[in-house]
N, C-alpha and C positions, 0 to 999 in steps of 0.2 A: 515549631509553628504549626497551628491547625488551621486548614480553611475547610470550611463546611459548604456547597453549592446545596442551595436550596431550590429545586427548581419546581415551579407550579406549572402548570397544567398547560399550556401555552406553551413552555420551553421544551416538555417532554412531546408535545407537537411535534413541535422542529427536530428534536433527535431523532423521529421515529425516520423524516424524512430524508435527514444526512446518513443515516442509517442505511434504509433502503440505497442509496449511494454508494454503500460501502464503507470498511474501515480496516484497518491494516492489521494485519497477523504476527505473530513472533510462532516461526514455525519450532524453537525451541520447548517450545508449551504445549502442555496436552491439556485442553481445556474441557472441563465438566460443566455442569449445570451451575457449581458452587465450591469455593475451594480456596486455597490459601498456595501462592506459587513464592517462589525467590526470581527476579529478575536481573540477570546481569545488564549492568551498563557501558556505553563505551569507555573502554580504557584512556584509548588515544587520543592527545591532544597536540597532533601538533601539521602544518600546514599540508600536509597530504589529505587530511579530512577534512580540513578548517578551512582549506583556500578562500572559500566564501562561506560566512557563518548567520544564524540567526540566533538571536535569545529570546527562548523560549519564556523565562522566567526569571527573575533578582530583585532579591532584597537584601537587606543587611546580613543578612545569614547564609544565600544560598545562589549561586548562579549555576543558571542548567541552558546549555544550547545545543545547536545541534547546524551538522551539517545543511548547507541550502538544498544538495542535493537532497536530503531524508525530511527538510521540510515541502517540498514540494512535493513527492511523493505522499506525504500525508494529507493534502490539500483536498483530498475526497471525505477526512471527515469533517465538514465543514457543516456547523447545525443552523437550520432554519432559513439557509440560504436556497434563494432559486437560482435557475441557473445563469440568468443575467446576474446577478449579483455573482454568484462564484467563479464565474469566467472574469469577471470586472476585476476582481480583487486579483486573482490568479496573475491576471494579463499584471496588473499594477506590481505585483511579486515581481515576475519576472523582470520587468522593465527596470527596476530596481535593482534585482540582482545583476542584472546587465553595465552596471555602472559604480556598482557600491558593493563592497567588501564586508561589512556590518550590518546588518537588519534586524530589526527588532516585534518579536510577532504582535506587541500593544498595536504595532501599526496599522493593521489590515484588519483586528477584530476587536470585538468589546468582551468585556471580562469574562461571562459568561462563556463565550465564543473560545477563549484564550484557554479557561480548564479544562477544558473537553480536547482544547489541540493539543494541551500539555500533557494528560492523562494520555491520551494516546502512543503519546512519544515513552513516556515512562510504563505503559506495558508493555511495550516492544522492544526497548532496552536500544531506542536508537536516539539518545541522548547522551551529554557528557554532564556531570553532574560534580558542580565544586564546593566544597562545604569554606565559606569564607573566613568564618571562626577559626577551626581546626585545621586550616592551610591546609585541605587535603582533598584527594576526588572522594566522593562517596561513589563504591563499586558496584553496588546493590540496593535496592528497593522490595520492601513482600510485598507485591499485591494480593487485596485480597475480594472478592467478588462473588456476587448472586446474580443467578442467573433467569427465569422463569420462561421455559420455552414455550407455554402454552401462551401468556399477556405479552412474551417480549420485553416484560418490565427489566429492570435489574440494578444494580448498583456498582460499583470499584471503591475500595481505600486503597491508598497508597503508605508503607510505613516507612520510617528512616528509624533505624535504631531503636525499632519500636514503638515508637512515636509518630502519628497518624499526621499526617501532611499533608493528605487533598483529597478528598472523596466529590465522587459523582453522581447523580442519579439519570441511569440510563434507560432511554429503548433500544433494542437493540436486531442482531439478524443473529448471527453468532457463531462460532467455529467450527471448521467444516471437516477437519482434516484428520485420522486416524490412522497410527501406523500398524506395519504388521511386515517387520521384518525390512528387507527391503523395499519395499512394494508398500506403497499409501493408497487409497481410495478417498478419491476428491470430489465430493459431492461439487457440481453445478450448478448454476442459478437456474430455478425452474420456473420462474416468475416471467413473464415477456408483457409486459403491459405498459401501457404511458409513464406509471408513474413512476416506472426505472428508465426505462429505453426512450424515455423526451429526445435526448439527442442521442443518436447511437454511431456506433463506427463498426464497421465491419473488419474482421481479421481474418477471415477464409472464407472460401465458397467457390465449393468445383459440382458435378452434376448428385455428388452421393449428401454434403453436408454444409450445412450454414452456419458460419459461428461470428457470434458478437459482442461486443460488451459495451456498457454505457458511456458516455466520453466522461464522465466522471472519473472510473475506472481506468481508461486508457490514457488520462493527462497523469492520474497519481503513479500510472505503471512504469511509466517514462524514465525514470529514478534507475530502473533496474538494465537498460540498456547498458551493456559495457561499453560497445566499441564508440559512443558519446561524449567528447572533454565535456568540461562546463559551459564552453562557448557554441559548440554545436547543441548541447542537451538546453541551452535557454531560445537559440533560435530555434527551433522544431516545437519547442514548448509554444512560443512565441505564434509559430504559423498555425499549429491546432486551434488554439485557443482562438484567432480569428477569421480559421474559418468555420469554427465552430457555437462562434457569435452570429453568423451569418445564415448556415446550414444546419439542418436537422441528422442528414446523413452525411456520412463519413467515411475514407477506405484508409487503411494503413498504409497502403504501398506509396501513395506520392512522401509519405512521411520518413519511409525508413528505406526507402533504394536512393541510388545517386545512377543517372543515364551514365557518368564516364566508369561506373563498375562494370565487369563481367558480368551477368545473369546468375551463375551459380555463386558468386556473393552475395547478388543482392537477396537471390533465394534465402540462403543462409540468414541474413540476416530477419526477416522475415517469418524466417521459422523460431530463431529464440525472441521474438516478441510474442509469437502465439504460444508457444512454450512458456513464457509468462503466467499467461494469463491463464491455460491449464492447468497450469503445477496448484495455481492460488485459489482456483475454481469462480473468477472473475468474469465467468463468461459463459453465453449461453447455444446451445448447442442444438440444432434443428434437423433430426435425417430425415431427407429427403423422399428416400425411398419409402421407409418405414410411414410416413407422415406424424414423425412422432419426437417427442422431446429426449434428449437423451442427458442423465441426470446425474449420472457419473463415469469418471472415468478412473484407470488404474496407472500408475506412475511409476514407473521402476528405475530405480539406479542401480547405476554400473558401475563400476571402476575393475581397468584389468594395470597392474605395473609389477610387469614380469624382472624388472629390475628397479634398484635403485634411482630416482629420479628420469626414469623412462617408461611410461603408458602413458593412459588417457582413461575418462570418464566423463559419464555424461546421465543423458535421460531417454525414456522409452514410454512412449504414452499409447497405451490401447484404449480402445472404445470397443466394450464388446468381446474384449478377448481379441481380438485383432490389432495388431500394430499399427497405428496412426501417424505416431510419429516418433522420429530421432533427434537426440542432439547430440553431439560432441560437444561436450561443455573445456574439459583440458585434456592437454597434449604436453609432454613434458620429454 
């Protein structure tokens, strides 16, 4: 099957603006200007991932869905929407997810809307993909994509067995993330203006540094919360989102502490939310001191398991050559 998006001059509007919002990463990928990748897709189908599910896409040939948690998490690349409108929908997701075990994404957007959410999911490889014909998952997809960092312009094909399946025509921001060993350098968003930071929330701020991301950002980051079921990860979804209808500014902590915790939990917890948003470079970063932007930082992993099924590993984030921050991510 081939679908072709034709998008004129109005539509590449609205990407530029969903764009500027952000769009989601497959840190498996090293992404150039222009290129041709192999994308794996979810293997797994069965109610540990699927508890609550949406479909992305189906027709006589092909259904492809996807976790609710991995569709909400996608919801920042949303084209053309303001942010009334994408809080609107958002909240109506959730409110649904809240009740209903099946969703279907026709529901919340129009076709246009629906390729862009699909492509998304299929360069990221966080889709389950069943080929109806051949009673079997399709594993893999090539993407293949231009990129032009000078106009932002760009495009994606997606193939199946060589065979071209959905292409798009984008604007875009574009990937940030280089490795070099253990150690990545993650550029930062160096932009602070209205037309990111409409509504913002704040994730740290002590006397040396300011850091924030747009609520766009921090409702799709939501997704990555571990200690979150689904019950708690749609109400918190739930409260952002209305007071986020209401407020322009935002703080993380009423969102991710509980008063009957200890302090050093709810720290804890608090720090792998800004750890999020580090590792992704979803966020932007203001020292104080210096009065100056600060545009990257450097990410190190660790892992020490001086025996069999006993260490731990985690993350180290410097600014400057200075250690920022820690995580203990496992413990075994």
């Amino acid at each position: 099957m081939n679908r072709f998006v034709l998008m004129i001059i109005s539509a590449m509007i609205c990407g530029l603006i969903s764009t500027l919002m952000g769009c989601g990463k497959n840190d498996n990928l090293e992404i150039e200007e222009s290129g041709k990748v192999t994308v794996f897709l979810m293997e797994r189908d069965d109610f540990a991932f699927f508890e609550k599910t949406v479909i992305l896409f189906e027709n006589e040939n092909y259904l492809i869905k996807t976790p609710l948690y991995n569709f909400l998490g996608g919801m920042n690349n949303l084209f053309g929407l303001d942010y009334n409108s994408f809080l609107k929908i958002l909240k109506e997701i959730v409110s649904d997810g809240q009740t209903n075990n099946l969703l279907y994404s026709s529901s919340y957007f129009d076709t246009y809307q629906m390729d862009y959410v699909l492509a998304n999911f299929l360069e990221n490889g966080l889709c389950y993909f069943y080929d109806k014909k051949n009673k079997s998952k399709v594993e893999q997809v090539v993407f293949e994509f231009w990129r032009n960092p000078v106009s932002m312009a760009g495009w994606r094909k997606f193939y199946i067995n060589n065979v071209l399946f959905l292409e798009t025509v984008d604007l875009f921001i574009g990937y940030k993330k280089k490795e070099d060993g253990e150690k990545i350098t993650v550029s930062l968003m160096d932009r602070d203006d209205y037309v990111i930071f409409e509504k913002t929330v704040i994730l740290y701020e002590d006397e040396n540094y300011l850091i924030k991301t747009p609520l766009s950002y921090f409702l799709s980051g939501n997704d990555s919360y571990f200690y979150l079921r689904m019950d708690g990860h749609l109400s918190t979804l739930e409260k952002i989102i209305s007071d986020g209808q209401s407020n322009n500014l935002l703080y993380t902590t009423p969102y991710h502490t509980n008063p009957n915790y200890k302090d050093f939990v709810n720290a804890e917890r608090l720090n792998f939310v800004l750890a999020f948003f580090l590792e992704h470079g979803q966020c932007h970063i203001y020292d104080k001191n210096n009065k100056k932007i600060i545009t990257k930082i450097v990410v190190e992993y660790w892992k020490d398991f001086p025996a069999p099924l006993a260490g731990a590993a985690g993350r180290r984030f410097y600014i400057n050559n200075v250690l920022f921050l820690g995580t203990t991510d496992l413990i075994s």
